[in-house]
C-alpha positions, -999 to 999 in steps of 0.1 A, spaced: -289 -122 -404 -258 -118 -428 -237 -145 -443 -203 -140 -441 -183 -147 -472 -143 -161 -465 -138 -164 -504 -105 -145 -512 -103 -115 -534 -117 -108 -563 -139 -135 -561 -158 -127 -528 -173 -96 -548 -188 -119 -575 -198 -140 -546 -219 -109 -525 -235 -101 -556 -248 -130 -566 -261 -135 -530 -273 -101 -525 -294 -108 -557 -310 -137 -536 -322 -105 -508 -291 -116 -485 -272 -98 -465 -238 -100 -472 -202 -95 -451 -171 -101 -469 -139 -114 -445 -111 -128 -476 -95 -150 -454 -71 -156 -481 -46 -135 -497 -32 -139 -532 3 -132 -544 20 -134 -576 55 -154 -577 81 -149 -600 74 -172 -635 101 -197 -641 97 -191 -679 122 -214 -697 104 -210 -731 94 -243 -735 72 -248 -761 64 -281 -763 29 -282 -746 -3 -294 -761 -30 -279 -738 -34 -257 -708 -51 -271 -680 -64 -244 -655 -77 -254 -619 -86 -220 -606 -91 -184 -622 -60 -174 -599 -36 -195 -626 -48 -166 -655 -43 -138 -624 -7 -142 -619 0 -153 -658 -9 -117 -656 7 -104 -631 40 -126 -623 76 -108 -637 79 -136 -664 41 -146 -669 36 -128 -699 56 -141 -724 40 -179 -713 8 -162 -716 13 -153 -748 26 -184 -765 0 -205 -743 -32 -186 -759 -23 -205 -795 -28 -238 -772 -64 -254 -762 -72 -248 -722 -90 -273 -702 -107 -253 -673 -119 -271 -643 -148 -247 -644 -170 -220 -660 -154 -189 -643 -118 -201 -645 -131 -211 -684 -143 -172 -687 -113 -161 -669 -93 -175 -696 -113 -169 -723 -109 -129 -714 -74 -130 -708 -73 -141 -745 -74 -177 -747 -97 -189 -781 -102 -224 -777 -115 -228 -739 -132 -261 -726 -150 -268 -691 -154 -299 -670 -178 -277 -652 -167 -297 -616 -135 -304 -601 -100 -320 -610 -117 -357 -614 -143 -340 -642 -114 -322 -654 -94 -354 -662 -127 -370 -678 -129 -340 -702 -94 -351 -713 -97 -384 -714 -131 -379 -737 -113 -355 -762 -82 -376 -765 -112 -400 -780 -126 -380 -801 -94 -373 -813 -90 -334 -801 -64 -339 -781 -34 -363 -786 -31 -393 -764 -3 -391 -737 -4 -351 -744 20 -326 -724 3 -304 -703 11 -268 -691 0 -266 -655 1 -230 -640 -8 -239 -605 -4 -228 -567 26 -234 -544 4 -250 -522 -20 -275 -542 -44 -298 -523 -43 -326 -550 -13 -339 -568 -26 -333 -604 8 -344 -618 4 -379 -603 -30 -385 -610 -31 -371 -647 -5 -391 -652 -17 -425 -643 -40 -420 -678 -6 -414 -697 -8 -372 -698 27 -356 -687 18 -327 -665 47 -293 -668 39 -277 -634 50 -242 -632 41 -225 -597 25 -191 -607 9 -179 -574 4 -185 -538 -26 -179 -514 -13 -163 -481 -39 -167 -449 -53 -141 -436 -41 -131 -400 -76 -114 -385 -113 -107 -393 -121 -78 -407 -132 -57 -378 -172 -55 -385 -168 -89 -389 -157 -96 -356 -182 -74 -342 -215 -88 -358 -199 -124 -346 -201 -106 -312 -238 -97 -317 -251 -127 -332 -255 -103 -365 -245 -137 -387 -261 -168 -394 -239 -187 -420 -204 -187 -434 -192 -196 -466 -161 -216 -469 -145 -225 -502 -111 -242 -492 -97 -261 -467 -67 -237 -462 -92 -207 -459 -114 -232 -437 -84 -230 -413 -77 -194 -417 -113 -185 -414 -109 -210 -377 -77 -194 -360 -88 -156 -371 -117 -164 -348 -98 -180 -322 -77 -148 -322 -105 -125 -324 -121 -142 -294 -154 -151 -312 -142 -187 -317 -175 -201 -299 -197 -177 -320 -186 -179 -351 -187 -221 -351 -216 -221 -333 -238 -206 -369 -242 -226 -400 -213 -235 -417 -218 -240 -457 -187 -256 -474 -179 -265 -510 -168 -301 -504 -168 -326 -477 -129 -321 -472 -136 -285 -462 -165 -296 -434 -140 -318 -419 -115 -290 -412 -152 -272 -400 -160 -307 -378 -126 -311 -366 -123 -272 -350 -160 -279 -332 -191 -268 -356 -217 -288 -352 -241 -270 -379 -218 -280 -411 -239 -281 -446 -223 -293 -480 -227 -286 -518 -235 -321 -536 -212 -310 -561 -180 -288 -558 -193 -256 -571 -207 -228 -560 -238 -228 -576 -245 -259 -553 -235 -238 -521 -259 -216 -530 -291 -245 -536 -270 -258 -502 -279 -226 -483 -313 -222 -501 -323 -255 -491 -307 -250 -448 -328 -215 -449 -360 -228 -465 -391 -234 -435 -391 -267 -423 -425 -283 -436 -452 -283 -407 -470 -314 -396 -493 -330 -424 -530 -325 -420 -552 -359 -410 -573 -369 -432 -612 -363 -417 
């Protein structure tokens, strides 16, 4: 059976590939949409690092009227990327000096925290913070309980997505999948009323349902899935050892000893 990706665009491709290298079958359902917003660009200097949270902030530096010229001041600066594909992300959109906590927002603050000991990075440094109009954490508040002062600037916003895609529904209809991905708890929601609406709500919760963090299974829990597995660390290469490990053959009964 197919596993169903709900990872927005462009993302979800990487995502089928990778799992389609693994022999799966792969449907793709973005129940996310991304959008660009208008770059309040004051010119302000004054930063002394970049910190990235999602691949999406270097998108709409991109593609927002008034992301470019930040863009191109920001690359003399050091980024601190939660990650190793928002760290590539940056590093192609021209960014030299490109660091990775390689987990989430918590492993992004210790990164900071170690290279203001080391002495790369200034304590009580100003941080540029391209981020989404609708953030799950306040990384303003919490960076700055270690003395950082966080510059947010809202770059982009992620849009649910009103219905499956249409083979989607379908293969829900004939049992065709066996797992979902889920990557956020918006998306988690999104994925959870496009069902509802599609009339496969029952279907689609009754399969396995493979989420990156424990926040995300309770929005899974809450709507009524029962079969909810999560990644022991916030990253998808734990998803996938996640969904290795719920389709690997439980281990038969041991043999008696004669």
């Amino acid at each position: 059976m197919a596993i169903l990706v709900t990872r927005p665009e462009p993302g979800n491709a990487a995502t089928a590939r990778a799992l389609r290298m693994r022999g799966h079958d792969v449907l793709l359902s973005p129940m996310l949409r991304f959008e660009a917003v208008a770059f309040q660009d004051d010119g302000d200097n004054d930063c002394d690092a970049v910190i990235l949270t999602s691949a999406n902030a270097v998108r709409a530096l991109r593609d927002a009227p008034g992301g470019q010229g930040a863009l191109s001041r920001w690359r003399a600066l050091p980024v601190y990327a939660v990650g190793d594909r928002t760290a590539e992300a940056a590093r192609e959109a021209g960014f030299a000096a490109v660091f990775s906590a390689d987990g989430d927002a918590d492993a992004l603050r210790d990164l900071l925290m170690q290279h203001v000991a080391d002495g790369q990075l200034k304590a009580g440094a100003w941080l540029c913070y391209p981020a989404g109009a609708d953030i799950s954490r306040d990384i303003a508040e919490d960076f700055g309980r270690d003395g950082f002062t966080v510059v947010t600037h809202t770059a982009y916003r992620m849009l649910p997505v009103a219905e499956l895609a249409d083979d989607v529904a379908r293969a829900f209809r004939a049992g065709g999948i066996g797992m979902v991905l889920h990557y956020s708890r918006r998306s988690a929601r999104a994925f959870v009323a496009a069902a509802r609406r599609a009339g496969v709500e029952v279907s689609a919760l009754a399969v396995a349902q493979c989420c990156i963090s424990e926040v995300v299974a309770a929005v899974l829990r809450e709507a009524g899935a029962v079969r909810v597995i999560v990644a022991q660390t916030p990253d998808e290469d734990a998803m996938f050892a996640a969904l290795a490990r719920a389709a690997a053959p439980a281990p038969g009964p041991r043999a008696s000893p004669a």
